[in-house]
C-alpha positions, 0 to 999 in steps of 0.5 A, spaced: 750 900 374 756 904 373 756 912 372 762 914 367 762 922 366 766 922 360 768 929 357 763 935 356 759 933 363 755 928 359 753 921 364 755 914 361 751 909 365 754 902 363 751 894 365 758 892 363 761 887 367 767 883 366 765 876 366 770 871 370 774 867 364 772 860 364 775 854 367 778 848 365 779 841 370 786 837 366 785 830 366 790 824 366 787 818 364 790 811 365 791 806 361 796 800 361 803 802 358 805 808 362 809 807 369 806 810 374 812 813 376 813 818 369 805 820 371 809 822 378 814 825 375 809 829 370 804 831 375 811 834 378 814 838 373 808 839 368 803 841 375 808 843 380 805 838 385 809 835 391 811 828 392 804 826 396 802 830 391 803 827 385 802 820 388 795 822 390 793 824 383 797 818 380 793 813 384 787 817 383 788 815 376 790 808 376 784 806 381 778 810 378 780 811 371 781 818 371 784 823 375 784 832 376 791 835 376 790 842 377 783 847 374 786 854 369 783 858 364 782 855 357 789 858 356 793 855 361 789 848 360 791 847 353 798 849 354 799 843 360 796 838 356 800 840 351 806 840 355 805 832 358 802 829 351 809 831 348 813 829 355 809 822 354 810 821 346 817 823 347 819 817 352 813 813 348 808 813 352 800 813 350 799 817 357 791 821 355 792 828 358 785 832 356 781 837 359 773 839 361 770 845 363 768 846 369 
């Protein structure tokens, strides 16, 4: 509990906390189109990842079917699924970016 003393000498006692913002893990799914070398090129520019990076998720995705690239707030995760949902279509992937609380 926190004490505020506000103007007029009054005690204000608040059980106000901040709550941490949630947290979202980005999926890339695999499927049988997409080259594993434009999931490289995608974890690179969209997740800022390095080359042993982005080779490791990309595995990642072609062995077990899905893979993390990266937790953000909700925020940022939808703006990277959005990010690599437009890089794939625009070079006519189906490559399925999604994301799941943590």
């Amino acid at each position: 509990m926190t004490e505020t003393r506000i103007q007029y000498g009054v005690d204000v006692f608040s059980d106000d906390e901040l709550d941490e913002p949630k947290r979202f893990k980005v999926l890339l799914h695999n499927d049988n189109y997409t080259t594993m070398e434009f999931v490289i090129v995608v974890l690179k520019t969209v997740f800022s990842k390095n080359e042993a990076e982005a080779y490791q998720i990309m595995m990642k995705v072609h062995n077990d079917g899905v893979g993390v690239c990266g937790v953000y707030t909700s925020e940022i995760a939808e703006t990277k699924v959005h990010m690599v949902r437009n890089m794939a279509r625009k070079q006519g992937y189906p490559l399925k970016c999604t994301m799941e609380e943590v």
